[in-house]
C-alpha positions in Angstrom: -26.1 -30.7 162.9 -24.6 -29.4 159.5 -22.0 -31.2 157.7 -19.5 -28.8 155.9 -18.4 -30.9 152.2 -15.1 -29.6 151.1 -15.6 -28.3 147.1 -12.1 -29.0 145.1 -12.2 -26.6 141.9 -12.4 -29.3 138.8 -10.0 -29.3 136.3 -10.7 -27.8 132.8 -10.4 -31.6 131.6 -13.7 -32.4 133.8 -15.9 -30.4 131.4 -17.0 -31.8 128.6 -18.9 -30.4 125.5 -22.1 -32.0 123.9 -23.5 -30.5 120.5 -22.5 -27.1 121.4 -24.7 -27.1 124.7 -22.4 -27.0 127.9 -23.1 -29.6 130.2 -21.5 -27.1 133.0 -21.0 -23.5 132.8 -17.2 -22.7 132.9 -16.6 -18.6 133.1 -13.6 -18.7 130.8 -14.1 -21.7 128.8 -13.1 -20.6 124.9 -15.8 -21.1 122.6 -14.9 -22.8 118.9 -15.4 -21.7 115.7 -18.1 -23.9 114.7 -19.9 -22.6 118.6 -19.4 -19.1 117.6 -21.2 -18.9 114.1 -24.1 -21.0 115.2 -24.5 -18.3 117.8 -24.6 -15.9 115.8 -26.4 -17.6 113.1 -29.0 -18.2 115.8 -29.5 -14.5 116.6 -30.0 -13.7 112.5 -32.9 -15.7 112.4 -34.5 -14.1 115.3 -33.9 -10.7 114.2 -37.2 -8.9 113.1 -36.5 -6.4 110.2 -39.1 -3.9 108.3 -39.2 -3.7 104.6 -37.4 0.0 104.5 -34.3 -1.8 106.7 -33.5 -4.0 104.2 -33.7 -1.8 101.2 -31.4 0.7 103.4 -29.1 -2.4 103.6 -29.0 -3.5 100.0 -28.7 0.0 99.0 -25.5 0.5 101.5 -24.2 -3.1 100.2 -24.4 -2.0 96.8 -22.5 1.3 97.6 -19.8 -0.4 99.6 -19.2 -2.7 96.6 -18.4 0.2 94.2 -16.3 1.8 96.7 -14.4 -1.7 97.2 -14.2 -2.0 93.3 -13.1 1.9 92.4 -10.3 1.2 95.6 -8.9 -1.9 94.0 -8.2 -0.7 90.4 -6.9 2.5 91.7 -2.9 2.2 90.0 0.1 2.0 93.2 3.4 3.2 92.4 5.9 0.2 90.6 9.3 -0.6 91.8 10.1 1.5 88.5 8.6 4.1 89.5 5.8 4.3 87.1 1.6 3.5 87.7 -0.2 0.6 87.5 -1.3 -2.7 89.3 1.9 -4.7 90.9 1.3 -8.1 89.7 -1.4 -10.4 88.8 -2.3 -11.1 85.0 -2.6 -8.3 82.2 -4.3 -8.2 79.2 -4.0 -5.6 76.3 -5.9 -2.7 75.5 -6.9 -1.8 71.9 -6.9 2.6 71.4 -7.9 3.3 68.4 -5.7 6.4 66.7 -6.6 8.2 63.8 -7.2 5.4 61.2 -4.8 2.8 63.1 -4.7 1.0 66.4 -2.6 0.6 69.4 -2.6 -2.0 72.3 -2.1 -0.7 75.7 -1.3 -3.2 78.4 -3.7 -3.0 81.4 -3.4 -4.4 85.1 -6.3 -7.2 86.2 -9.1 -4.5 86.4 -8.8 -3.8 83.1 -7.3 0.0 84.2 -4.2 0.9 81.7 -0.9 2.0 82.9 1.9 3.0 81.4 5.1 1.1 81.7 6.9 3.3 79.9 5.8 7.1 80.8 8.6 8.9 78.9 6.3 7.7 75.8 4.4 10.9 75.5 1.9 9.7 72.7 1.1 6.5 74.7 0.6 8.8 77.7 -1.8 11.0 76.1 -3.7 8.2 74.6 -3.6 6.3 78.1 -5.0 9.9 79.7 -7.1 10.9 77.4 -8.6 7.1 75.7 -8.0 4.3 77.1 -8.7 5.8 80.4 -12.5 6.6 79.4 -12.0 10.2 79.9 -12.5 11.1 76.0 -15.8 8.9 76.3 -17.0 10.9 79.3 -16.2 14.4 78.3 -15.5 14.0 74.5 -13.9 16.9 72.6 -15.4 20.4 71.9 -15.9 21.5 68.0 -12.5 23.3 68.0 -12.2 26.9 66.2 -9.9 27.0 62.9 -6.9 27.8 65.3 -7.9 24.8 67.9 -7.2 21.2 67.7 -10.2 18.7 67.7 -8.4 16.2 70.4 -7.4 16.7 73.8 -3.8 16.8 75.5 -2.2 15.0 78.9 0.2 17.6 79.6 1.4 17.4 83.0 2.8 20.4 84.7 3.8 21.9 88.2 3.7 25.2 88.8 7.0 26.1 90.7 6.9 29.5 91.2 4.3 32.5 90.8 7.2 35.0 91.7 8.3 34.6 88.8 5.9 32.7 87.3 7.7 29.5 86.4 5.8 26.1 85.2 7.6 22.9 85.0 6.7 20.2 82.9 8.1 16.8 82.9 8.3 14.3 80.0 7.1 17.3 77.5 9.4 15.6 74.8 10.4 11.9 74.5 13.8 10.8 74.3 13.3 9.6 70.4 12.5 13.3 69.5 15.5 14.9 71.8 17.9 13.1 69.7 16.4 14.1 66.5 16.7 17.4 67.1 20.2 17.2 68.8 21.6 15.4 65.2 20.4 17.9 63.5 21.8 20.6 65.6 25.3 19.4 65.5 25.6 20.4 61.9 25.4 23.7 62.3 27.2 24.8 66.0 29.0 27.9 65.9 29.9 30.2 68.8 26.8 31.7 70.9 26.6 35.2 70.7 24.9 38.2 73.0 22.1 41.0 72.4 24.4 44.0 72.8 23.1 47.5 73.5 23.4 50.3 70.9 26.6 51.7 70.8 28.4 48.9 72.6 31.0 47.5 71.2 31.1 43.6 69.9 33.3 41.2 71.6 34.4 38.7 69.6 35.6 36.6 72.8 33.1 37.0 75.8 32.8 35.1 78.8 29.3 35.5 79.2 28.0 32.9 76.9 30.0 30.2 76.3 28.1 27.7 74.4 27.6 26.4 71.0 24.8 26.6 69.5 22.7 27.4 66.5 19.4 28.7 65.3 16.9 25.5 63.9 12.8 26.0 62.4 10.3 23.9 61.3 11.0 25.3 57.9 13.8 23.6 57.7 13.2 20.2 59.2 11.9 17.3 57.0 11.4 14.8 59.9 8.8 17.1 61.6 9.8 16.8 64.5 10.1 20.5 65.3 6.7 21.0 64.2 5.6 18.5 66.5 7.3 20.6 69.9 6.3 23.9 68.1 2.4 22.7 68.0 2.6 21.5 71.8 4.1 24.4 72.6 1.8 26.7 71.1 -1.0 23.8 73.2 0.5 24.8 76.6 1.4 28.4 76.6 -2.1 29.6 74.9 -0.2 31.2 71.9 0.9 30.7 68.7 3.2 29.1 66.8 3.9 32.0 64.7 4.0 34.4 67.7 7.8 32.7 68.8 11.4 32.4 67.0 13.0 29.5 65.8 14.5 27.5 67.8 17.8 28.3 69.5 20.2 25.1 70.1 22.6 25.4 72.4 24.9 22.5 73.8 27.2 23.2 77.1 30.5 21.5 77.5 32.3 21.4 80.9 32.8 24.5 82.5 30.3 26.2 79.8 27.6 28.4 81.2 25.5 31.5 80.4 25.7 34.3 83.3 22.6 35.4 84.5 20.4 38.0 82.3 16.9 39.0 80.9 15.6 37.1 77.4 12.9 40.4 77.1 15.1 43.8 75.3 14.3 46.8 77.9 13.2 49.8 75.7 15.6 52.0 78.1 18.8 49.8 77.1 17.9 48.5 73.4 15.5 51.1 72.4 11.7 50.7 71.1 10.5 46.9 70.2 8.3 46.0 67.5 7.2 42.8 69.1 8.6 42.4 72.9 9.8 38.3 74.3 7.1 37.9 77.1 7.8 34.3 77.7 10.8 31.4 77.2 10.3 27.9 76.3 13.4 26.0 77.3 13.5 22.2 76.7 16.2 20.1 77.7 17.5 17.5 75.1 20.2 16.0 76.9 21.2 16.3 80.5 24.8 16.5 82.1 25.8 14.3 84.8 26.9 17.1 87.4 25.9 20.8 87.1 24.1 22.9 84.4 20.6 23.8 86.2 18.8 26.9 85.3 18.4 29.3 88.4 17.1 32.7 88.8 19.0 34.5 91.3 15.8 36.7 92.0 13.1 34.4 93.0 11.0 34.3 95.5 12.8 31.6 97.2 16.6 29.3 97.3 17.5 25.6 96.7 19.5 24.1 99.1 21.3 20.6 99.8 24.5 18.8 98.1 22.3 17.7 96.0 23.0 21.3 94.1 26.1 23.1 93.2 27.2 26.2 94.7 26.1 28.2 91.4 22.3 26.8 91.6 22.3 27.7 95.2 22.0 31.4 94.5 18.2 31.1 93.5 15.3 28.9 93.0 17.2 26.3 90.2 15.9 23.7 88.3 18.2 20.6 87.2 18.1 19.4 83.3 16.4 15.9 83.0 16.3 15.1 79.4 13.0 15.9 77.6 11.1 18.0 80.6 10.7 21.6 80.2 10.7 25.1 81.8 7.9 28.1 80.7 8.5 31.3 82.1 7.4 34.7 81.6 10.0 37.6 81.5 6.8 40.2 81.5 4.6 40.7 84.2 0.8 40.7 83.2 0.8 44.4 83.2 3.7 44.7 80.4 6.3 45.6 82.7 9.6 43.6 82.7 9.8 40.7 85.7 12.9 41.6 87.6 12.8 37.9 89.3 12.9 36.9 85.3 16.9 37.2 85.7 18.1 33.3 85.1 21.1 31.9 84.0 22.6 28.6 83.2 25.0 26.8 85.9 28.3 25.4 84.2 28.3 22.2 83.7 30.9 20.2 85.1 30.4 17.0 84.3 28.9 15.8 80.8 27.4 17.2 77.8 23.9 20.2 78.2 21.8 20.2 75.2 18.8 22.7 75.3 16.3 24.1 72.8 15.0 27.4 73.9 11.9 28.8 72.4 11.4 32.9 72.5 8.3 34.2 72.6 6.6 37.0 71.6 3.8 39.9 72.6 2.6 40.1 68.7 3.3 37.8 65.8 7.1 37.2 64.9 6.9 34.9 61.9 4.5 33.8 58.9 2.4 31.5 59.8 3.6 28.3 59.1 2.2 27.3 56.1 4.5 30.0 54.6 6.4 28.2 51.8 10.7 28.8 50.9 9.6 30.4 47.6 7.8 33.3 49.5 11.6 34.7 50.7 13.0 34.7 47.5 13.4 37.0 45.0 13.1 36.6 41.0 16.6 34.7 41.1 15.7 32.3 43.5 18.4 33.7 46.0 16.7 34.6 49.0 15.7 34.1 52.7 14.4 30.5 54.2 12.9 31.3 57.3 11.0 35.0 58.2 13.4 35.5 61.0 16.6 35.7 59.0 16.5 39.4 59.0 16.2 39.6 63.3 19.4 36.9 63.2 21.4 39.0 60.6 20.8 41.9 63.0 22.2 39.9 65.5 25.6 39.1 64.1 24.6 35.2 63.1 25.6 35.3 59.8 29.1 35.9 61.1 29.1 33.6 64.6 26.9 31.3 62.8 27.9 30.9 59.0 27.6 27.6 58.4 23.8 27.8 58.9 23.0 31.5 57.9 24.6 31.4 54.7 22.3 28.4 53.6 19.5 29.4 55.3 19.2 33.5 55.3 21.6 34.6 52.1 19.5 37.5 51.8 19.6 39.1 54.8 23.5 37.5 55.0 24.3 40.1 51.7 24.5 36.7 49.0 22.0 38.3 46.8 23.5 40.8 45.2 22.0 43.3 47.8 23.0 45.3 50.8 23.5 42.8 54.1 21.3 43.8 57.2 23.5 45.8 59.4 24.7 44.2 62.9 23.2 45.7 65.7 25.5 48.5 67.1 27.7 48.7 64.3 
């Protein structure tokens, strides 16, 4: 005869737990902590590894470390927008430049940001020094022409069609103002490239800027020296082979109608030494309007972000100290038809712009060319080498108050003939 015994499920309270052994198995009992490391523990001692497993594993340790390291000083993006660690202590870093030094701060990895990054020098000696770089791939014996340190330059290339490169920060805000003071001395009307046989306007509504013609030659602070040199860095040609620089400063409701900065042989007739690129550097922005399109690019801005003038092209807006280089030749020597550009009016706020013409051949002496060299046995004579070019283009009429200092040669204050305005 079989009794039948009547099994009640126990209650999870019934178990109990004694040095980590169970005393009863329960299927879904959690294991602790403390249970779940001695297990493993456990397993570790009773694993059986060969000599080449455990170099593999140090090896792979080793690598996983670096990789862990290299992530963590890697910079993240600020609330200010600039690079470097968020948080936790800093300490300085000492680059050493020329005969002085400079600290740099630098986030808890000892990698240096830049809190700052409108500070062009401290960029480039972030870049180029404190980074390590210069250390690692140390500069080149330069050439007569070349410079024996590198450059941080950065730059975006916007367009191929035409070819258009956009570089922000090129000058700092310290060095825009300079060159703006010294501008405002000298502002006289703007004036246009007529074609011979045309006749000269002497209202247009073309151009309608001030503006005025500055060169290193002229500019004790060096500053333009300074933009000239990293120009000449950039762009692969020299110094000598561009004009001075042409300040111009747009008021509300100013603009510049869209043309071509290169002289087609057809319209102006044979050049000695053809534009083939502009430099244009923007020294102080607007609040509303004043971007530089080109009607004839490859492409169209769009958004109310823009005004209705920018939205006829591929347009760039003026931030203060970046800068546009583009060519108005194609490679083959042929005038780039998607080179047309123009400047927006500005509708809001003051433009300030310095634009730098360059040429095919050399335009000017090279710099080292002294005052004394322009004049004649009186001492009356020409400052700069292009004083002759800007007579032939009417400056010493829409642009007295500099010319007549500057270029009383060419201007006719020397007792000589004046150089004749073009078309006249």
């Amino acid at each position: 005869m079989h009794t039948t015994h009547a099994h009640q499920p126990m209650s999870q309270a019934n178990w109990q737990w004694d040095d980590g052994q169970d005393k009863a198995h329960a299927p879904h009992a959690p294991l602790s902590l403390q249970q779940k490391a001695r297990d493993i523990w456990w397993k570790f001692k009773h694993v059986r590894m060969t000599a080449p497993t455990v170099v593999v594993l140090v090896l792979l340790g080793v690598y996983l470390g670096t990789f862990l390291k290299v992530a963590e000083v890697l910079p993240t993006p600020s609330s200010e927008g600039t690079a470097g660690p968020t948080g936790g202590s800093r300490s300085l870093l000492v680059v050493k430049e020329g005969t002085g030094e400079r600290k740099i701060e630098s986030g808890p990895s000892g990698l240096p940001y830049i809190r700052r990054p409108e500070d062009v020098d401290l960029f480039d000696a972030v870049a180029i020094n404190a980074s390590g770089f210069a250390k690692l791939r140390p500069p080149l014996i330069p050439a007569e022409s070349g410079e024996d340190q590198m450059r941080a330059v950065p730059f975006q290339v916007i367009s191929l069609y035409p070819r258009i490169t956009y570089y922000p920060g090129f000058v700092d805000p310290a060095r825009c103002n300079a060159v703006v003071d010294q501008a405002k001395k000298y502002l006289g009307p703007s004036g246009l490239a007529y074609k011979p046989g045309d006749k000269i306007e002497e209202s247009q509504e073309v151009r309608t800027s001030t503006g005025c013609f500055l060169s290193r030659d002229g500019d004790p602070t060096g500053t333009l020296a300074w933009i000239e040199d990293k120009i000449a860095a950039v762009t692969h040609l020299p110094a000598n082979y561009g004009e001075a620089f042409n300040i111009l400063r747009y008021m509300p409701t100013q603009h510049y109608d869209s043309h071509y900065d290169t002289f087609d042989p057809k319209d102006f007739g044979k050049q000695f030494s053809q534009r083939i690129a502009t430099f244009l550097i923007f020294l102080e922005a607007p609040e509303e309007g004043g971007e530089t399109v080109f009607p004839n690019a490859e492409s169209k801005v769009s958004g109310d972000e823009w005004s209705d003038c920018a939205k006829k092209g591929l347009a760039v807006k003026a931030v203060r100290g970046d800068a546009l280089l583009f060519y108005s030749l194609k490679p083959d020597g042929s005038t780039d038809n998607a080179s047309l550009h123009g400047s927006c009016p500005t509708t809001k706020g003051e433009k300030w712009s310095a634009t730098k013409w360059i040429h095919v051949a050399a335009f000017q002496k090279p710099a080292t060319t002294t005052h004394a060299a322009h004049a004649d046995a009186s001492g009356c004579g020409d400052a700069n080498e292009q004083c002759t070019e800007w007579a032939f283009f009417g400056e010493c009429e829409k642009n007295p108050g500099f010319m007549l200092e500057t270029c009383k040669k060419s201007c006719g204050l020397c007792g000589g003939k004046k150089v004749p305005v073009q078309g006249s």
